[in-house]
N, C-alpha and C positions, 0 to 999 in steps of 0.2 A: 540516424541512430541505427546500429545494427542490429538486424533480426536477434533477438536473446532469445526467442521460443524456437528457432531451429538447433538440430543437431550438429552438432559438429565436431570432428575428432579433436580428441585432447580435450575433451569436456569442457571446450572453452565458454560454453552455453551453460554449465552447470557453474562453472568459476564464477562467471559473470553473475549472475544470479546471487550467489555467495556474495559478493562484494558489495552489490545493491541491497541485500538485507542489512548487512553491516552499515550500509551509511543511512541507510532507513532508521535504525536502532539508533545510531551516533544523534540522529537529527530528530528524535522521539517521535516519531512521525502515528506509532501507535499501528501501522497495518502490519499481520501477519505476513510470510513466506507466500502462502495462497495469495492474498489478496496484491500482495508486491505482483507477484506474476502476474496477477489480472491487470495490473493496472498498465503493464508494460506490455504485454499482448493490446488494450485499447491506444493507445500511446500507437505499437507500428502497424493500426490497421487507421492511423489518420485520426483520431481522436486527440482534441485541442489537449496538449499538456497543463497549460493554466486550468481551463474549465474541469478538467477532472479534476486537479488538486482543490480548487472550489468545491466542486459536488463534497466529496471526501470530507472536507471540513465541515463543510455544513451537515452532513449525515453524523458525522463524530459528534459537532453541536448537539443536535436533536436526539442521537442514543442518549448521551449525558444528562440531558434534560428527563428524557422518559424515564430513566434510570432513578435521576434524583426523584421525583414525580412518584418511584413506586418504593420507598425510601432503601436503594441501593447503595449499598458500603460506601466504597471507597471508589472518592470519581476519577483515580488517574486512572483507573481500571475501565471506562467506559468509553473505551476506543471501537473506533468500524470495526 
């Protein structure tokens, strides 16, 4: 994969990023712009792809949970 947190002319590092939130949105995935970048900085420093989408899930799990737990609205809203 290529570096998406370097610079490079033609904003092709800011495109790219734009395009990755959109199919993050398209696929409800629930992570913010920040957190999309985080997860694609751990991804090209060698961070297994599968296990982080694991971790992610399961911390979405468990916000949702806490959330119900402390009787919070609306659970589509209890994303990472």
């Amino acid at each position: 994969m290529k570096n998406m947190s370097a610079t490079t002319s033609g904003g092709s590092s800011s495109e790219a990023m734009q395009l990755l939130s959109e199919i993050s949105s398209i696929l409800g995935t629930g992570l913010t712009e920040e957190q999309l970048a985080i997860s694609v900085r751990l991804i090209e420093t060698g961070v297994n792809p599968n296990a982080l989408a694991n971790v992610i899930r399961i911390l979405q799990r468990e916000s949702a949970a806490i959330n119900n737990e402390q009787g919070g609205g609306d659970p589509s809203q209890h994303r990472l």
